[in-house]
N, C-alpha and C positions, 0 to 999 in steps of 0.2 A: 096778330091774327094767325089763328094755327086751321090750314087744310090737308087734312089728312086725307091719305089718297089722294091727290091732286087729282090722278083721269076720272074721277069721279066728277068733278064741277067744270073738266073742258071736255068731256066723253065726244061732244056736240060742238061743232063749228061754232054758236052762236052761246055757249053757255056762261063761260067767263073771260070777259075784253081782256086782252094785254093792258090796255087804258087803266085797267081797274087797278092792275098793279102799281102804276105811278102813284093813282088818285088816295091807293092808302098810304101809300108810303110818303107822299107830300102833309097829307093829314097829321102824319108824326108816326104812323105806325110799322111796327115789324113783321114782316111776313111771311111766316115760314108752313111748310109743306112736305109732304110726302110721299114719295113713289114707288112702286116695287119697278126694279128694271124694268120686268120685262113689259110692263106698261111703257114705260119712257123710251124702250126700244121701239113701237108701235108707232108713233107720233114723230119718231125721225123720219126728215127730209129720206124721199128714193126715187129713184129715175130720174132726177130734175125737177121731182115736184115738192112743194115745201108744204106738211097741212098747215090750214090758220091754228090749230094746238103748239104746235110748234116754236111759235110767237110766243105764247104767254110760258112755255116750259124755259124760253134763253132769256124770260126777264127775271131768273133765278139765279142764283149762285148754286152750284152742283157741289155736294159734297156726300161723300160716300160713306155710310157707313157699314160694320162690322159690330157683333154684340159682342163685345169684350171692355173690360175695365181701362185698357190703354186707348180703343174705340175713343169711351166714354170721356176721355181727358182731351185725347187731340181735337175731339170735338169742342170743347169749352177752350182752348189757344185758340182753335181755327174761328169760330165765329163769333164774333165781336158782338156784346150788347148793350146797344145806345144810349140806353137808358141809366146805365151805371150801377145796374141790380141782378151783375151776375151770379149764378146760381151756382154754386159749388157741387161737382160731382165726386 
């Protein structure tokens, strides 16, 4: 499952459960997503207070990209895919 723009589907306290992320990924599926920082800078914990967004952003694996061709490779080392139908960059 690919969401692009993530704060788009958790903009809203109630938009997408952390729950949901288990329930696909028990289902067999892979989940990935996309953030510009400075959205995912918005949604971090401040003062003491943690939003429910928050939740479903640390049921991710964070991995940072750069558009460059070395980008492009450490990307395909660093994430693993399950299914055994990695894609060659």
């Amino acid at each position: 499952m690919w969401l692009d723009d993530l704060d788009r589907y958790i903009g809203e306290a109630d938009d997408f459960s952390p729950q949901w992320l288990s329930q696909f990924r028990q289902a067999g599926n892979l989940v990935v997503a996309t953030i510009r920082e400075s959205a995912y800078e918005q949604f971090q914990p401040a003062g003491g207070l943690r939003p429910p967004q928050w939740d479903v952003l640390t049921g991710f694996q964070r991995v940072r990209l750069r558009d460059s061709e070395a980008e492009r490779r450490r990307l395909a080392v660093e994430v693993a895919d399950p299914g055994g139908c990695a894609t060659r960059m």
